[in-house]
Every structure is written in structure tokens, then in C-alpha cells.
N, C-alpha and C positions, 0 to 999 in steps of 0.2 A: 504494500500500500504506500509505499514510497514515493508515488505519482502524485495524492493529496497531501501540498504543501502549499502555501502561498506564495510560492514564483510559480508555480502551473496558473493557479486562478488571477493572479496581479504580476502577470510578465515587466512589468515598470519598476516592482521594487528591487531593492538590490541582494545579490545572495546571502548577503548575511543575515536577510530576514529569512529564515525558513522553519516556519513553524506548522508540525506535521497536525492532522487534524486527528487523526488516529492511528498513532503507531503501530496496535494491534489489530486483533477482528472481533466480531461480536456476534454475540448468540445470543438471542434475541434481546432482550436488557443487559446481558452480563459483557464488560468490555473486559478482554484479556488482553494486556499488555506486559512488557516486560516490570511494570512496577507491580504485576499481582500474580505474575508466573514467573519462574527460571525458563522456561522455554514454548514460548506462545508456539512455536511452529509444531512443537509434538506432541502439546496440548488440542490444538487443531485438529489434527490426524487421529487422535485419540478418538475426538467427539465425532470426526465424522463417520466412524466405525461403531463406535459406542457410545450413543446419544446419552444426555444428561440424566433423559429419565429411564435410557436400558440400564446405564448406572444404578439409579437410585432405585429401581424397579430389583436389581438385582441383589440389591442390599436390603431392603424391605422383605424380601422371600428369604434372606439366608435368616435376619434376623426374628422373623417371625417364625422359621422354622425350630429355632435354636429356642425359642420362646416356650412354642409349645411342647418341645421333646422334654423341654426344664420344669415344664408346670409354672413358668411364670406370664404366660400368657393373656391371665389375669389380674396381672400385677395394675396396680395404677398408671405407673410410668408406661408401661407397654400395650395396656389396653389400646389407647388409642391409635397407636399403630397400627397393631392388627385387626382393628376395625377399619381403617382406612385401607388396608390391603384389601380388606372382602371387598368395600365399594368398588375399590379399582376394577377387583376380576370382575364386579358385576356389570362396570361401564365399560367394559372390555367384551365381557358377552354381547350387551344389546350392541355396540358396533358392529360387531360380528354377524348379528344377525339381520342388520339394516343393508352389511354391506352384501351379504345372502341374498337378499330380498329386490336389491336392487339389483344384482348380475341375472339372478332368475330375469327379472323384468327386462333387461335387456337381449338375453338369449331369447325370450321369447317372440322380443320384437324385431330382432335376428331373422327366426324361423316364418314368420311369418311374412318380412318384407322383404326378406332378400335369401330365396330357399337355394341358390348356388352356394351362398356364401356358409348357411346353416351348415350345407350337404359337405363343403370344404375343412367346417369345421370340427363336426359332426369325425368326418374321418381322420384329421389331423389326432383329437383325443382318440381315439379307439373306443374299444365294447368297453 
């Protein structure tokens, strides 16, 4: 990002003004820069493999697994946790099921309006 600096946008000033607008990159509100990482470039690469919340999705399942193997589950501190994991899976199901509901709907507006393209598809997946 070394392109947004103020000689790119104001060619007239001189180079000793170079004041970068964003050193680093930014996922969605959170700016990473070298003043809140050691290494924005591998932090980068990190997230775009394993997103913020495959992270924290994936710490939520270890910790709530670890919760309930322990019987603390119930604890005050951790309840809410694993009540907030149930909503998760539950808003994860009904996506799931909208996102069903809408590829049916489109398969069968597929088969309907366009029966080459069904029959093409149709054979592409198999029995």
C-alpha cells in the first residue's frame, strides 16, 4: 500500500512530505499495522486462510468441548459461552437450510427453463 501517500494524491508537494494513509491492511474495522503486529504480511496470509471467526469458531468448540468433558460447563464464567456456541450452530443451521432452499429453487428453475442445460447438468453430477 505504499502507493497511498501524499505525493501520489498532491504531486506539488515536496518529498519530504510523505505521509502514508495506511501502512497496513484492514479487516473490516481492525487496522493491522506494524505498531499492533510484528508482521502484518503473515498476519494477512494467516487471515486469509483462516478467517477471524474460523479462529475464534475454532477456539469456542475446543473450549467448550474441554468445558463439558470437565463438568464445568455450567460454571458461571463459561455458561455463556456455551450458550452462545448453541446459537451459533443454530444460525448456522437455518443458513444452511435457506441456502438448500434457494439452490433447490434455482435447479428447478434450471429444469424447467433451460432443459439442455438441466440434461448437461443432470449428467455432469451422475446417479
Amino acid at each position: 500500500m505504499s502507493d497511498l501517500s501524499f505525493t501520489n494524491w498532491f504531486p506539488w508537494l515536496p518529498p519530504s512530505v510523505d505521509e502514508r494513509f495506511n501502512n497496513g491492511w484492514t479487516f473490516g474495522n481492525v487496522y493491522v499495522t506494524q505498531a499492533n503486529s510484528a508482521s502484518p504480511e503473515a498476519e494477512r496470509d494467516i487471515v486469509a486462510r483462516y478467517s477471524y471467526g474460523r479462529q475464534l469458531g475454532r477456539l469456542t468448540d475446543a473450549v467448550v468441548a474441554l468445558a463439558e468433558a470437565s463438568g464445568l460447563d455450567g460454571d458461571a464464567a463459561i455458561r455463556p459461552l456455551v450458550e452462545m456456541a448453541g446459537e451459533i450452530d443454530a444460525l448456522k443451521a437455518q443458513a444452511k437450510q435457506r441456502r438448500s432452499a434457494q439452490l433447490l429453487a434455482e435447479l428447478k428453475a434450471l429444469k424447467r427453463d433451460d432443459p439442455d442445460a438441466w440434461a448437461a447438468l443432470v449428467g455432469a453430477v451422475g446417479p
